[in-house]
N, C-alpha and C positions, 0 to 999 in steps of 0.2 A: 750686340757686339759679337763677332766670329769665333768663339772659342779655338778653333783652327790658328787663325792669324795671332792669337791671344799666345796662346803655346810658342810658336814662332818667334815672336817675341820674346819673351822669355830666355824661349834658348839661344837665342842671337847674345841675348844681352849678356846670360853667362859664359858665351865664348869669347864675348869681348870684356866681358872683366878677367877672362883668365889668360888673354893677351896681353893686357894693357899690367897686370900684375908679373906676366913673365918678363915683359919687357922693359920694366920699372918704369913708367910713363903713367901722365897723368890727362883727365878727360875733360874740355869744358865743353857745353851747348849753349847753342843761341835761335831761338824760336819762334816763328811767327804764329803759323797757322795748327801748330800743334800745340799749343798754352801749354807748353811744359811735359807732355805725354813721355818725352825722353826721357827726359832727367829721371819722372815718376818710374820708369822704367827701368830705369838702370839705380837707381835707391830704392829701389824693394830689395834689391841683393845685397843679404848682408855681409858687412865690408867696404862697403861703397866706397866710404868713407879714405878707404886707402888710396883710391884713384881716380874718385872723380870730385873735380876742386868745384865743380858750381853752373850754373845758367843762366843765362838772362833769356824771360817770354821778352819780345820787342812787337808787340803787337802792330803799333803804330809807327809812323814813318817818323815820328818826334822819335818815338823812343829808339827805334833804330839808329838814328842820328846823334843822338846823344846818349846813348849807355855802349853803341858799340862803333860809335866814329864811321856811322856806314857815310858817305859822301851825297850830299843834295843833290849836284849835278847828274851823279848815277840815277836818285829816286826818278828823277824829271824826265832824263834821256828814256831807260829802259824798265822803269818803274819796278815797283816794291818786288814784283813777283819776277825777279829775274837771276837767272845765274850770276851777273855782276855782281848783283844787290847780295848774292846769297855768299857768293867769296868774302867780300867785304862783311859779311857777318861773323863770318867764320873766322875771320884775322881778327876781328876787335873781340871776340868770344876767348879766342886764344890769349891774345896779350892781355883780357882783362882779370882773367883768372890764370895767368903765366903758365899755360898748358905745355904739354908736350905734341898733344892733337886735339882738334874741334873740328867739331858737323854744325850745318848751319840747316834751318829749314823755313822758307818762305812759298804759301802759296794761296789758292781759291777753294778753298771746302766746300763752300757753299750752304744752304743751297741757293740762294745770289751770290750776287760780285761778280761773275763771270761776262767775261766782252768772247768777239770773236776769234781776236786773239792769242787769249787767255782764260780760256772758258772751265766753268769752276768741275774740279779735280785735277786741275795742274799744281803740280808743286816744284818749286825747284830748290835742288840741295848743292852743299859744297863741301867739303872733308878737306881738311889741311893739317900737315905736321910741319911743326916747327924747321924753318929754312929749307922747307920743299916747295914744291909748286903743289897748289890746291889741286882738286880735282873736281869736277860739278857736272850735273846733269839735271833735265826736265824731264818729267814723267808726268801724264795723263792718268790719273787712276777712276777705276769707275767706281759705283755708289753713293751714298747718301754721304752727308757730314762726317758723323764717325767711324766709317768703313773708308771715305778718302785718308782722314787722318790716320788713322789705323794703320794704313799701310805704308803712309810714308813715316811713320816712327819704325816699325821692320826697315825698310828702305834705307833708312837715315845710321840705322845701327851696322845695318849690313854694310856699306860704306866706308864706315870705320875698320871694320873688319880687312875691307879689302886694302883700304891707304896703311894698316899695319901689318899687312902682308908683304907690301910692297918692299 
């Protein structure tokens, strides 16, 4: 693991607990391809407890569909690994832990699962605050399994940072 990116982490995550604590707001996740590295990351700080209400891993397309109401037709249309799919995570993240803001993160670690289309180190995120419009993007990250995931938990935090700046 990168100890570089490790630190990074880290300090993302205590500048957005000391947003999320100025701004009196609360934090939910909802996680595919990173099994929880957020949340883990953002509850090593202690205090968490003040602002971040919880997360659902939704591994699978079941479970994405029923723990956070993502929509079949979306799975089918533009499948698991998509900005749609990842907004829709991030609104049933929100309302299932009555948040004030959620990040969503679905993508291909690898090192299979990857098509041409969607070829593994794609992840795609989505950041939402309550009665705003979400914001989402696809990123290609390079390396192995835990250096792809690595970077989209930085990624996924920094995100946050930005939709509470907004």
């Amino acid at each position: 693991m990168s100890d570089s990116l490790n630190r990074q982490i880290e300090t993302v995550a205590k500048q957005l607990a000391e947003c999320l604590r100025d701004q009196n707001k609360t934090l939910a996740v909802a996680e595919s391809c990173t099994g929880g590295w957020v949340a883990k990351a953002l509850t090593d700080l202690a205090g968490s407890s003040e602002w971040f209400n919880g997360g659902i891993v939704s591994y699978t397309n079941v479970a994405k569909q029923t723990l956070l109401n993502v929509d079949e037709a979306s799975l089918i249309t533009f499948g698991a690994v998509s900005e749609q799919v990842a907004i829709q995570m991030a609104e049933g993240a929100l309302n299932a832990f009555d948040s004030s803001i959620s990040v969503a993160i679905t993508g291909v670690a690898g090192p299979s699962g990857g098509t041409v289309d969607k070829p593994v180190g794609m992840v795609c995120f989505a950041a939402m605050m309550a009665l705003k419009e979400p914001i989402s993007r696809t990123k290609i990250f390079s390396g192995n399994r835990e250096k792809v995931r690595q970077q989209a938990v930085l990624m996924a935090i920094q995100m946050l940072l930005q939709v509470l700046a907004e």
